[in-house]
N, C-alpha and C positions, 0 to 999 in steps of 0.2 A: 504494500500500500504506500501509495506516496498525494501529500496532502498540503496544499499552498496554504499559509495564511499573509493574507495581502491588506497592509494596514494600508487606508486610504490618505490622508490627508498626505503630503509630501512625497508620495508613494506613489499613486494612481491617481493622485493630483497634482495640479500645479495651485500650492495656496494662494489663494486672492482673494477669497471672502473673508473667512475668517481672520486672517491678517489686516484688510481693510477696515472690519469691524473693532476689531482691536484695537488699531489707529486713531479713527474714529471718535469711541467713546474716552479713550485717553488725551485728547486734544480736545473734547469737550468738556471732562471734567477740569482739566488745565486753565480754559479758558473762564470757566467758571469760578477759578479759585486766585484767577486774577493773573495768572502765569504769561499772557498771550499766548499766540502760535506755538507748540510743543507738538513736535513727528517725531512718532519715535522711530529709531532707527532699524531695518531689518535686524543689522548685528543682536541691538538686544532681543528682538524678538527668536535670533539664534540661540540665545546664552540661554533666553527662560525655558525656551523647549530641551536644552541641554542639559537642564537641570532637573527634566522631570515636569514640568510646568504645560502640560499640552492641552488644558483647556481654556480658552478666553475668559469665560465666567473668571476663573483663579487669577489670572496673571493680567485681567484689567481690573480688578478690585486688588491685587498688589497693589499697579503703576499706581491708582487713586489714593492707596495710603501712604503711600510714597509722598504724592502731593500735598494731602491732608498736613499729613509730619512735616514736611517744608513751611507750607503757607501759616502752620500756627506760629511761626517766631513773628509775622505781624498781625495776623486774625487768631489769637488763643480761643475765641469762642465759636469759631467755624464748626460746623457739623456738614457729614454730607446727607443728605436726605435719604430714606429708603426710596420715595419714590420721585418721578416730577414733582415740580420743575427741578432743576439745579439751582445754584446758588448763582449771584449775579455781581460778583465782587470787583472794585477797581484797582485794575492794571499798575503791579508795584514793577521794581525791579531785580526780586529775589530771583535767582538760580532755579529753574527744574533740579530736579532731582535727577542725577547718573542713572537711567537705568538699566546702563550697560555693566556701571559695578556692582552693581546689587544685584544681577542675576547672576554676573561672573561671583560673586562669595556664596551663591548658591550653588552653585556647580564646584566649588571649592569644597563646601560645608557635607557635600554627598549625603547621607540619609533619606536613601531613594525609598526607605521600609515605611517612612512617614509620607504624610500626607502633604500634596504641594503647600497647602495652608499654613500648615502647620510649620513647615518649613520656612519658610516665609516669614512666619510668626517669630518665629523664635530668632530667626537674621536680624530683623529688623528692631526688635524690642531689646536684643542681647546686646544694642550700639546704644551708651548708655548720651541721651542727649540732655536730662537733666526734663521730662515730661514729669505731669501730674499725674496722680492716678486714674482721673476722669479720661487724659486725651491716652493713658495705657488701654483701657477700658475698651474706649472708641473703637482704637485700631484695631482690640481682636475681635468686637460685635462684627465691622466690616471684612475683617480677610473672614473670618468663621459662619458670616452669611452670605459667602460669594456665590454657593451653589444653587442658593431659593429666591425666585425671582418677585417673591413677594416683600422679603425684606433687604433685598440689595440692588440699588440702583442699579451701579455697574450691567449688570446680568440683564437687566429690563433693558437695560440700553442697547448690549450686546444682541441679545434675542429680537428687537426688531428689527436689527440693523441684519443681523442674518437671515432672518425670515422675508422680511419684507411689511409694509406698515400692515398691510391689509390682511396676509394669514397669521402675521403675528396678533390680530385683532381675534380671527376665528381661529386661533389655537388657543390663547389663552383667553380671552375675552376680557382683557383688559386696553384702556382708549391707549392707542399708538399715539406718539406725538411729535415723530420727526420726520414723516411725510416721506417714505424712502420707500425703492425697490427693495428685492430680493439682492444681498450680497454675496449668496452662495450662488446664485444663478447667474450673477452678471461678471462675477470677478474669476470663479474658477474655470478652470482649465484642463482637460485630460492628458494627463502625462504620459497614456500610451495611443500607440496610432489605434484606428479603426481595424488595421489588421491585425496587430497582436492580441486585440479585444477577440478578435474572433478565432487565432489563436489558439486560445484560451478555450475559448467553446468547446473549439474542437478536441483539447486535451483534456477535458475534465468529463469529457461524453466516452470516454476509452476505458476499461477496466482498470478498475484499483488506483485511478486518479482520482483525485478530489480537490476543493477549492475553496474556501471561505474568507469575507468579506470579515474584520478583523480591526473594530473601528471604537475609539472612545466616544467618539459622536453620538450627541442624543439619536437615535433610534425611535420604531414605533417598537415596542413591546409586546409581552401577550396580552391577551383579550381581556379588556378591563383595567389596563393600568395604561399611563399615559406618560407620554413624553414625545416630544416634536419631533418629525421626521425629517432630521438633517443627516442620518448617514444615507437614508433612500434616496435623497437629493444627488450628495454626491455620488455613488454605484452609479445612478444613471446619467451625470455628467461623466462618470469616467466610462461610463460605454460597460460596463457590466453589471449591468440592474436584475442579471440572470444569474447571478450566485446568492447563494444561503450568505446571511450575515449576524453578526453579533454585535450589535452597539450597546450605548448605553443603555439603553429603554428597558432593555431585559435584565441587566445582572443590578439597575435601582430597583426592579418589582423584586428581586432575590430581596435587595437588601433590608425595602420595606418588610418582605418577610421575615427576613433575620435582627430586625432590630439595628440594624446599623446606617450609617451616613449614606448614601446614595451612591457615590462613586467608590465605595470601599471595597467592591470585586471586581472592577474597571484595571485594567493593566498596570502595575508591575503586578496583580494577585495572578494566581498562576488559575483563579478559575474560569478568567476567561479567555485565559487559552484553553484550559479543558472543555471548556464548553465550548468554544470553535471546532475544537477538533470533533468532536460528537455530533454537530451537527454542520460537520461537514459531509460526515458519515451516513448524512441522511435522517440522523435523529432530531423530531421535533423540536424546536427553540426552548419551550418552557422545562421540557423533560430533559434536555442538552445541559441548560443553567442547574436544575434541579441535582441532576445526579454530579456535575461538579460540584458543588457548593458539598454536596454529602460526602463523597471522597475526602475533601481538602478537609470541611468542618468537622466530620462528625465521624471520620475515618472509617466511611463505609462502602466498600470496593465491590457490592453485590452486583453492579452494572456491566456490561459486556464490554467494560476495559481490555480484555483480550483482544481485540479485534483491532486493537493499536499497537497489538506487539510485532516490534520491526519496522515498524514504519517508517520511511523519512520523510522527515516536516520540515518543509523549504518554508522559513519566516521574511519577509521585506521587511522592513522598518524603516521609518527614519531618522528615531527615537529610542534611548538606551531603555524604556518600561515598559515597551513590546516585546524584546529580549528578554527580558528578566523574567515577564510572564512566563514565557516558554521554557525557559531554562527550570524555574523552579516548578513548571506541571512536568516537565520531563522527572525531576526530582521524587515530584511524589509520586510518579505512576514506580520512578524503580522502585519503590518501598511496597507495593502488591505485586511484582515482579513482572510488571510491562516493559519490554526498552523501543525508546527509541531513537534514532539517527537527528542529528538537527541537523539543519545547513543556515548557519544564519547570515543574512545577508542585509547590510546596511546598504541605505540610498540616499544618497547626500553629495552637495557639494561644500557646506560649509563647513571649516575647517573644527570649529567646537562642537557641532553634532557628529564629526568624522572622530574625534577625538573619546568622545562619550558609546559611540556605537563599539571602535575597536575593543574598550577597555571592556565590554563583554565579549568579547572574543569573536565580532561580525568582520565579516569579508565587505569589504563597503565598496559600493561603485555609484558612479555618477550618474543612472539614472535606471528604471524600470527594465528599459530595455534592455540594457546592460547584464542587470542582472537576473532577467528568465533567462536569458540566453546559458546560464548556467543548467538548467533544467533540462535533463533530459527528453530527447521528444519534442522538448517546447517551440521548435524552430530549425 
């Protein structure tokens, strides 16, 4: 058996929405806090994905408390709002905040086992600047509600800037108020041609191939739980809306069940790679999540894990906690006696995700193409 998992964003895209969104809500809170014009620069948008930081929700309620911490040495009584409007403050001439070194001491700082948040948290509050306990407070209500769009700006901002004003109205049902397209739809890019899309088809229609979409991106879920369909967007900007997928949507209704944070089975947890690989294999989505979540949790290996022994599982990435996923569901299958073969293959040209991919032990190449072409069969 042999089994892709093809993580999308930098992989099977070319980022532009989510990057643009990013931008975006970071140059409005800037401007709001009195900063003027603040773009932040790809590099740091390098650093914060190299340190683990791959969802916008996280690393634009960073940039924002970043700002926050700045702007109080002349507005100490600044708040940012959970929701609209922003704050409408006049134009000093304090410094943005670095947030090229602030993600580079997070990629410094490593503890990829915590949570970006947390991470974060602890960077930033461990630089001792002489704060109150009120604006300590602030800063972790805000990194610690980056991921509920009810109580963190940032994330409302980012969500209709990704969605677009009009389905981010009928997904969440809350009033849009920046009058914008869709930025997933209008900024992304497929990374691989229409041929190798099809490819792709054609190897994973072949015995004992298989394929899966491999993504932290909200997702729709199983039936009954909710979350916006931005990895469905992307599969079908990238020209493969025909493979089985794994986003966020599914392994937050895990977590709802399990009592924990939302993104707390979302990669580096090795469940969902385990549940990529199961339904890769054909196994329903909710039963895929289920019976990983039970291996890893609850250490219970009654599932047809057999059926992965031997396998090699060809990873893309472009991110060091798409590896680590795999490496440690590799991990725990050896502990019920499944093995299997990795190939791990990193996809990057920036020199700080090339740096973070190798130090898991990935073969890194400069683009998609590059790297099927390793794939037997594939071409």
């Amino acid at each position: 058996m042999r089994i892709l998992l093809l993580d999308l964003d930098g992989v099977l895209l070319q980022i532009g929405g989510y990057h643009a969104a990013f931008r975006e809500v970071v140059s409005l809170v800037a401007r709001a806090f009195g900063f003027g014009e603040v773009r932040l620069s790809q590099a740091a948008i390098d650093l914060f994905e190299a340190a683990g930081v791959t969802s916008e929700w996280d690393s634009s309620a960073i940039c924002a408390a970043l700002l926050l911490d700045r702007a109080w040495e002349l507005f100490p009584a600044l708040t940012l709002p959970r929701e609209p409007p922003l704050p409408a403050l006049p134009s000093h001439s304090l410094a943005p905040p670095d947030f090229e070194a602030f993600a580079r001491s997070m990629v410094a700082a490593g503890g990829h086992g915590l949570s970006p948040v947390l991470r974060a948290e602890r960077a930033l509050l461990g630089a001792e600047r002489g704060r109150t306990p009120e604006h300590t407070a602030a800063l972790r209500a805000l990194l610690e509600a980056a991921g509920d769009i009810r109580l963190s700006l940032t994330h409302r901002l980012v969500q209709e800037l990704n969605l677009g004003s009009p389905a981010f109205d009928e997904v969440y049902g809350l009033p849009p108020v920046l009058n914008t397209g869709s930025y997933l739809k209008d900024y992304d890019r497929p990374a691989l041609s229409p041929g190798s899309a099809s490819r792709i088809w054609t190897w994973v229609n072949k015995a004992n191939q298989r394929a899966v979409l491999f993504s932290n991106r909200p997702s729709r879920g199983p039936e009954g739980s909710f979350s916006p369909p931005e990895a469905e967007i992307g599969a079908e900007v990238a020209g493969l809306g025909f493979l089985p997928l794994v986003g966020m949507g599914s392994l937050a209704w895990l977590s709802g069940l399990r009592g924990r944070e939302p993104q707390a089975f979302l990669k580096p947890s090795p469940i969902h790679a385990l549940a990529a690989m199961r339904h890769a294999m054909g196994v329903p989505l909710a039963e895929a999540v289920l019976s990983a979540a039970a291996l890893v949790l609850d250490a219970k290996g009654e599932d047809d894990w057999d059926s992965l022994n031997g396998a090699t599982v060809h990873v893309f990435e472009d991110v060091a906690p798409g590896l680590q996923s795999v490496l440690a569901a590799k991990a725990v299958l050896d502990g019920i006696g499944v093995s299997l073969k990795l190939a791990l293959c990193g996809v990057t040209t920036s020199a700080p995700k090339r740096r973070s991919l190798e130090a898991v032990g990935a073969t890194v190449f400069p683009d998609i193409e590059a790297a099927l072409a390793t794939v037997e069969g594939m071409f």
